[in-house]
DOKETOR-808173 format. One line per 3 residues: their letters; for each residue z, x, y negated of N, C-alpha, C, CB. Coordinates in pm, 1 decimal. Glycine has a CB too. Layout:
<sites>
a = Z/X/Y/Z/X/Y/Z/X/Y/Z/X/Y ~ ...
</sites>
This chain:
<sites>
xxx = 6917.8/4526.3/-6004.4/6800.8/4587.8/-5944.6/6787.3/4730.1/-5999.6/6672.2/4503.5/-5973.1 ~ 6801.6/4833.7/-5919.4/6745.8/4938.1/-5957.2/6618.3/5009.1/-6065.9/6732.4/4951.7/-5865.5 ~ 6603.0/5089.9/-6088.7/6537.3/5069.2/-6213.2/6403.0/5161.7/-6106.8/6626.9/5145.5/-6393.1
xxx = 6414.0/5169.5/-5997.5/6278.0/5258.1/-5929.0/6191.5/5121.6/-5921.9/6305.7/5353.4/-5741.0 ~ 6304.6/5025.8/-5845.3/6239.2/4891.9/-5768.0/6155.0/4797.4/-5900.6/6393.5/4778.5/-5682.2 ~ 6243.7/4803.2/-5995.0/6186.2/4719.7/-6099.9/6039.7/4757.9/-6132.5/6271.9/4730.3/-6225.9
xxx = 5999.3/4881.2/-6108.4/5898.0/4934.7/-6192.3/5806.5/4947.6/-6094.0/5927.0/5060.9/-6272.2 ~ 5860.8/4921.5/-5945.1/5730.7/4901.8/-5880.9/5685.8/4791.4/-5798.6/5712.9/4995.9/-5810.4 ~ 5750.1/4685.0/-5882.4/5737.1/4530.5/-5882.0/5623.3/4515.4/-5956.6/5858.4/4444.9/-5942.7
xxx = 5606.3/4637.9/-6069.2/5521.6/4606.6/-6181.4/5369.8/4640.8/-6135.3/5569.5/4692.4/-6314.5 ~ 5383.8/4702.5/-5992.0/5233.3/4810.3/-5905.1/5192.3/4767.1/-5836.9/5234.8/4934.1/-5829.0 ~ 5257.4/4707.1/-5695.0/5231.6/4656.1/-5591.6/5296.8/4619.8/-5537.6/5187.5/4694.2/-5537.3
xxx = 5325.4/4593.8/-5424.9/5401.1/4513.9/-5310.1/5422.5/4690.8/-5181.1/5254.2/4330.2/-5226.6 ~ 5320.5/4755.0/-5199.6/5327.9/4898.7/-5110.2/5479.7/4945.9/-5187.3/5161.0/5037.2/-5142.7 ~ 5450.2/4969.5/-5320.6/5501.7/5066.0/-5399.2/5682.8/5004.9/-5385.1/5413.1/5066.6/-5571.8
xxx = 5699.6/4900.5/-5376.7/5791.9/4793.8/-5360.1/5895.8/4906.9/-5232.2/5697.6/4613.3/-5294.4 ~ 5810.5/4877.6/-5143.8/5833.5/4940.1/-5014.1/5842.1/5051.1/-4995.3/5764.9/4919.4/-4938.8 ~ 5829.9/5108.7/-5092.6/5860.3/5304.7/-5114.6/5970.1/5288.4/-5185.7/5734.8/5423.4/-5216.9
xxx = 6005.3/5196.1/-5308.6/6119.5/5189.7/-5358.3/6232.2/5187.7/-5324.1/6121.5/5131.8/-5402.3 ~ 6230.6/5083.9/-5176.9/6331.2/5052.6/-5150.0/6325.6/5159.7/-5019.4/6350.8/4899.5/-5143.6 ~ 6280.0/5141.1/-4967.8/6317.4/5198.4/-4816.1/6274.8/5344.7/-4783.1/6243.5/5107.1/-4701.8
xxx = 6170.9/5451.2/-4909.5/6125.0/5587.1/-4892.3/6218.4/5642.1/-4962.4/5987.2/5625.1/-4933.3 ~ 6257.3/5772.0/-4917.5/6387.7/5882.5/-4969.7/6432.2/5927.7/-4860.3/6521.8/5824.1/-5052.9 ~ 6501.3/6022.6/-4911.3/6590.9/6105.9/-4841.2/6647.5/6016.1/-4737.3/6698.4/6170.6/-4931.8
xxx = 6597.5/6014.1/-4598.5/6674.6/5951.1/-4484.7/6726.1/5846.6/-4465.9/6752.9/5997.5/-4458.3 ~ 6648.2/5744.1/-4562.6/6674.1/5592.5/-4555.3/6635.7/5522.4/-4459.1/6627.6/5528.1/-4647.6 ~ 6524.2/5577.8/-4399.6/6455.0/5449.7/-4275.5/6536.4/5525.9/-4148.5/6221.8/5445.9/-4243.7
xxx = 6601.2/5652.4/-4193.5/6652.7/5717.8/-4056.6/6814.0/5661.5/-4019.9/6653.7/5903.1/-4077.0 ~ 6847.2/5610.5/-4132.2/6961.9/5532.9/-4108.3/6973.0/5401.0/-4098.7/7035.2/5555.4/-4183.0 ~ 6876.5/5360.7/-4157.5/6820.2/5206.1/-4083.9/6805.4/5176.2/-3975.5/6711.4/5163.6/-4104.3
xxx = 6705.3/5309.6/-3921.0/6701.1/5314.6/-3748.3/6843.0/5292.7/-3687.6/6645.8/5473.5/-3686.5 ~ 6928.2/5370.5/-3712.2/7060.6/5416.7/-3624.7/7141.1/5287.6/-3676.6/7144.2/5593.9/-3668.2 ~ 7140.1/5232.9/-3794.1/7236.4/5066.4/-3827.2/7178.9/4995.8/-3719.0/7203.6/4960.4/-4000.1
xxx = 6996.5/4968.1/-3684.0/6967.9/4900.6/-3636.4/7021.4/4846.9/-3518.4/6891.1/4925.8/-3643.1 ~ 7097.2/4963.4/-3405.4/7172.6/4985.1/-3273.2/7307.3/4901.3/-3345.2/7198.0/5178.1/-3213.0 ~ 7345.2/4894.5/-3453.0/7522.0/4836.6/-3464.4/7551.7/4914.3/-3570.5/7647.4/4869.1/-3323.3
xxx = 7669.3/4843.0/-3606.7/7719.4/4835.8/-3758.5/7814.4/4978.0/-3710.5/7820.3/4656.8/-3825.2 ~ 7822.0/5099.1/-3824.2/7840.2/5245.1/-3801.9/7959.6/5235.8/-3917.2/7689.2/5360.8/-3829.5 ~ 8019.6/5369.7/-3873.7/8126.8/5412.7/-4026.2/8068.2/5525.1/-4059.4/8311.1/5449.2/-4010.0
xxx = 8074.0/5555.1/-4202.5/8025.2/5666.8/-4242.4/8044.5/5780.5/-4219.4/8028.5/5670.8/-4322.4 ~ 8106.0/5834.5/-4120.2/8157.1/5981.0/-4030.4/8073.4/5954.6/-3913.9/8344.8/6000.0/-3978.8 ~ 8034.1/5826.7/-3838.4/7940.6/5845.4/-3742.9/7807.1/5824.0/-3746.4/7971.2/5791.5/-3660.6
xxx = 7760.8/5819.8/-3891.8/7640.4/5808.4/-3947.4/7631.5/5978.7/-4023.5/7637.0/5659.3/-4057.9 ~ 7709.5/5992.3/-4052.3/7723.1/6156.9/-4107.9/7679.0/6235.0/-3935.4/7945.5/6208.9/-4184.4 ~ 7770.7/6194.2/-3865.8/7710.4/6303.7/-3702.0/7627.6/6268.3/-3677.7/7770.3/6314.4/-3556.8
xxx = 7549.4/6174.5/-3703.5/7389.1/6126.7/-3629.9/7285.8/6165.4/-3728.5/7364.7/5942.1/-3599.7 ~ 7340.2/6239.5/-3849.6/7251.6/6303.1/-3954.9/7289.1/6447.1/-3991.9/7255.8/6219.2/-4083.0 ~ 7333.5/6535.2/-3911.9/7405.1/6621.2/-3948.7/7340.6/6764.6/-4035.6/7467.8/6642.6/-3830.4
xxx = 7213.5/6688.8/-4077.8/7111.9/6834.7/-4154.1/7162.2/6730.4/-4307.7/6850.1/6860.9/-4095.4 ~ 7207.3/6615.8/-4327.3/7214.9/6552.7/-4495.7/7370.3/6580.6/-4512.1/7168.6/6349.8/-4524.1 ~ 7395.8/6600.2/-4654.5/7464.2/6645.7/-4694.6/7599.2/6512.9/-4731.7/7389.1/6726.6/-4786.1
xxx = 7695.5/6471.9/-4727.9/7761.8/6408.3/-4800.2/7726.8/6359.6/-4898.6/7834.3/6451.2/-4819.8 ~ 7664.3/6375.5/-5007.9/7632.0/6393.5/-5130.8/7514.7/6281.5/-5107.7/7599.2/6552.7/-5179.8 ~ 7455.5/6338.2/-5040.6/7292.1/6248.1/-4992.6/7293.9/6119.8/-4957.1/7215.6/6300.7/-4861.3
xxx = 7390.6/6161.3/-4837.8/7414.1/6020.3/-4744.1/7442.7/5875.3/-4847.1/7575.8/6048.4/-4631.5 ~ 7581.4/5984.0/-4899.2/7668.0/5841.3/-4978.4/7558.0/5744.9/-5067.8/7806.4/5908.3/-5115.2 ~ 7424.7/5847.0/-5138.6/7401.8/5783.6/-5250.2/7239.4/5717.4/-5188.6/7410.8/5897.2/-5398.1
xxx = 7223.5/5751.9/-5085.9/7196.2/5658.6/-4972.7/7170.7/5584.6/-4966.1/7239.6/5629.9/-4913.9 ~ 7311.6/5534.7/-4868.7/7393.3/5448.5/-4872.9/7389.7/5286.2/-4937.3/7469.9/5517.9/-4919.5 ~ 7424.1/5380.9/-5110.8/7415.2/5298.2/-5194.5/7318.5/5205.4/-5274.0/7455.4/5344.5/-5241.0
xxx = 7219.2/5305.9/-5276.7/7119.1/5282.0/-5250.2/7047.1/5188.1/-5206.9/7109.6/5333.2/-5213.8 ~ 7065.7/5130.9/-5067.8/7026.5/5094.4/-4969.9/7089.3/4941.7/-4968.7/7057.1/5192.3/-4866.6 ~ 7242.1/4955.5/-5006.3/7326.6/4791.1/-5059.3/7288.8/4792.5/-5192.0/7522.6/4774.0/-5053.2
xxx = 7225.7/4824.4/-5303.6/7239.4/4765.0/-5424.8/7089.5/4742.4/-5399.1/7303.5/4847.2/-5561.2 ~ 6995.5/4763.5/-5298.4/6873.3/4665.4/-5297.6/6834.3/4571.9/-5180.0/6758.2/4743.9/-5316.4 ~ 6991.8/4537.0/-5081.6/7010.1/4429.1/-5019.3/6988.0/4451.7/-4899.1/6948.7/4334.8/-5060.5
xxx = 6965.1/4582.1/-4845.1/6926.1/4662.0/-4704.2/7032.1/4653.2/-4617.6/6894.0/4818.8/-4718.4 ~ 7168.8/4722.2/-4632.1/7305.8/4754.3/-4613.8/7398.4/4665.1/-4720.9/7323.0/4916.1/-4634.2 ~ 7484.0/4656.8/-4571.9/7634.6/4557.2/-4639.6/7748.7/4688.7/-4605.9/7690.7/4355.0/-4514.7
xxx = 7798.4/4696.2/-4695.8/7925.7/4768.1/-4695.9/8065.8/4734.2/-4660.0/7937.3/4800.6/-4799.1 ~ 8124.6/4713.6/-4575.7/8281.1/4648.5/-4579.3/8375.3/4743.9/-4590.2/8325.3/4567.9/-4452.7 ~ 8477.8/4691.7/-4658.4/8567.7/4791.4/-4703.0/8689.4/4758.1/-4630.5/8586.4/4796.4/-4855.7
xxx = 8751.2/4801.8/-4545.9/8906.6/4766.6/-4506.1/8999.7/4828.8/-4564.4/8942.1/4787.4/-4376.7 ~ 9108.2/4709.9/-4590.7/9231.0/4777.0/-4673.8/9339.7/4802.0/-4617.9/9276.0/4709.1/-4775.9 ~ 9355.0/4927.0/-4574.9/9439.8/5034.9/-4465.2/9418.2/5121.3/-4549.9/9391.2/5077.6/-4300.9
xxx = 9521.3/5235.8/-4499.4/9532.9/5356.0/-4506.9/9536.0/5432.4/-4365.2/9640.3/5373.3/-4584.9 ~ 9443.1/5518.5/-4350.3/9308.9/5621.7/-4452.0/9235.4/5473.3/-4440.6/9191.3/5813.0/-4355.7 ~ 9091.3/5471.5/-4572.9/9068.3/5387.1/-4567.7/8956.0/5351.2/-4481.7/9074.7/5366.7/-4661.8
xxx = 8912.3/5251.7/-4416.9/8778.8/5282.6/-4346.7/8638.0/5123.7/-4388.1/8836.6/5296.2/-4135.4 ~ 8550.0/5191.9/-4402.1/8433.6/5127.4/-4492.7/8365.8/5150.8/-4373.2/8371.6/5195.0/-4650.0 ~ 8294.3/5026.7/-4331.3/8176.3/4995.0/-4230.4/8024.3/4987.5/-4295.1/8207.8/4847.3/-4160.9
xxx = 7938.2/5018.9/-4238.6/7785.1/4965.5/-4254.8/7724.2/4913.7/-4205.3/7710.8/5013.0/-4263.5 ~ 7623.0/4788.2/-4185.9/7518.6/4710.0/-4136.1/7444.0/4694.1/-4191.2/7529.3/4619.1/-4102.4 ~ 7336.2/4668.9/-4154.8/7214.9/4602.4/-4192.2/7245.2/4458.8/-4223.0/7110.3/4613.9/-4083.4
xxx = 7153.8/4397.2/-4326.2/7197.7/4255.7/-4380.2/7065.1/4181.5/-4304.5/7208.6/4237.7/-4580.1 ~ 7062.0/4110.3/-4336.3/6912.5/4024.8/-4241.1/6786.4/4051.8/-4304.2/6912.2/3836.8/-4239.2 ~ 6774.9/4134.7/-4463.3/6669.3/4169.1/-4491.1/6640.1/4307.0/-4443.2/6657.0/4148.2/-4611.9
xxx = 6796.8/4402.8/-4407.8/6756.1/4552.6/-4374.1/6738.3/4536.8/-4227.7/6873.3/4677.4/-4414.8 ~ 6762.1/4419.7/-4157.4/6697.3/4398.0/-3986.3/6550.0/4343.1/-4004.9/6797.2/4261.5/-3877.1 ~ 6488.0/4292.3/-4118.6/6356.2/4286.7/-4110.0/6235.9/4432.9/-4130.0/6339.7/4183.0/-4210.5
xxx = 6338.6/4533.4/-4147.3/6253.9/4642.2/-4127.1/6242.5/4722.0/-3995.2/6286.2/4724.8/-4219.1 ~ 6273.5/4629.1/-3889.9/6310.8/4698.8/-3745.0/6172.1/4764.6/-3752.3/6348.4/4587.3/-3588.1 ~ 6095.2/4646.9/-3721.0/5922.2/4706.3/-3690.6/5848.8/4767.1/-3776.3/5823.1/4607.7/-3662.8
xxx = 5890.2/4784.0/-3900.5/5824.5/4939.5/-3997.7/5896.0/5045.9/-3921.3/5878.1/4959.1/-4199.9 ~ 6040.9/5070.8/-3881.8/6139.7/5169.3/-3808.5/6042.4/5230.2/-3722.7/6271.6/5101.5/-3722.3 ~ 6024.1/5121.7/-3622.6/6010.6/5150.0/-3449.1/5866.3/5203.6/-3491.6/6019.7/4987.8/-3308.0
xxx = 5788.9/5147.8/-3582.8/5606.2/5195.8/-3544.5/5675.3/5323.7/-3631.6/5412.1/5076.4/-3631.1 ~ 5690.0/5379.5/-3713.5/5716.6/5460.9/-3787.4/5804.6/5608.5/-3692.4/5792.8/5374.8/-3899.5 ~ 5862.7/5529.5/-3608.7/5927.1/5657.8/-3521.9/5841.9/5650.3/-3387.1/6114.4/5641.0/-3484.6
xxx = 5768.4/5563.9/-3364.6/5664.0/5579.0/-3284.0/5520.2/5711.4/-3295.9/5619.3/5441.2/-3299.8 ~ 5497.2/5694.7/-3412.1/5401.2/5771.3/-3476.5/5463.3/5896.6/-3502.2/5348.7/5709.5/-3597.0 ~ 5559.3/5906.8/-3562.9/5654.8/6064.6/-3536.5/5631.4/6068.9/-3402.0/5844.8/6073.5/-3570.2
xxx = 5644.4/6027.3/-3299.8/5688.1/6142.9/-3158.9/5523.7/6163.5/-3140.7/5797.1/6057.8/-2972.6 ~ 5431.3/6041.5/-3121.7/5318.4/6079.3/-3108.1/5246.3/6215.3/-3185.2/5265.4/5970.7/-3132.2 ~ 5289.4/6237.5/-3295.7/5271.9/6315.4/-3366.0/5286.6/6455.1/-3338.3/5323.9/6280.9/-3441.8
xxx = 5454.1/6455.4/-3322.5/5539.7/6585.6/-3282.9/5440.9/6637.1/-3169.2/5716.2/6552.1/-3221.1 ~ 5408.8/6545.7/-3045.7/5343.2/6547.7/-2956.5/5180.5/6635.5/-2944.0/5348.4/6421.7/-2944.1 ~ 5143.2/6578.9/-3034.6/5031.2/6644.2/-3073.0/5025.3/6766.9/-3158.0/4966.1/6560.9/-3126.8
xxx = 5117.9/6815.3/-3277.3/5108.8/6966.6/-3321.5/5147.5/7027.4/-3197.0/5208.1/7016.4/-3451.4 ~ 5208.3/7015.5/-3097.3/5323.5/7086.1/-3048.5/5207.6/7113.4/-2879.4/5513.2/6965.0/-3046.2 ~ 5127.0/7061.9/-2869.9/5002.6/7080.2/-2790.1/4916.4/7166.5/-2813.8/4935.8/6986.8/-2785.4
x = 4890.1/7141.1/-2974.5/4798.7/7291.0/-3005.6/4842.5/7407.3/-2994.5/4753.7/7311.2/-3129.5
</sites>
């Protein structure tokens, strides 16, 4: 367990939920797993303002608190898949209201 998640096991059940799933472009790649299991070059083009650097640790992020499954195939070049595991598909409906409220949003500065 991560040492963010541990400590906000110790706060609440909210704080839980910032641990795991708030950062740098985590629920935005949750969204895009949500459509089907991605490789990390077509999750890199569907994010193309995060950096390599970002993504990967992410990523990781994201499987060492049970969100994302990683598969690794053993070929050369090598190629590593991503999905959602059945706990990172229980965040569909934080996703969808969450990118719901973004457009509504966008919608509304963009009126004034």
């Amino acid at each position: 367990m991560r040492a963010s998640v541990s400590q906000a096991l110790q706060v609440c059940p909210v704080e839980v939920a910032i641990a795991v799933a708030g950062g740098s472009w985590k629920l935005t790649v949750v969204k895009h797993l949500l459509q089907g299991t991605r490789r990390f070059g077509e999750l890199h083009r569907l994010l193309p303002l995060v950096s390599i650097k970002t993504l990967t640790r992410q990523l990781r992020a994201l499987e060492t608190d049970g969100i994302v499954q990683r598969e690794v195939f053993p070929q050369v070049p090598p190629k590593v898949e991503y999905s959602l595991t059945e706990l990172g598909f229980s965040l569909a409906g934080v996703v969808q209201a969450m990118d719901q409220w973004g457009a509504e949003y966008e919608r509304s500065i963009l009126a004034d």
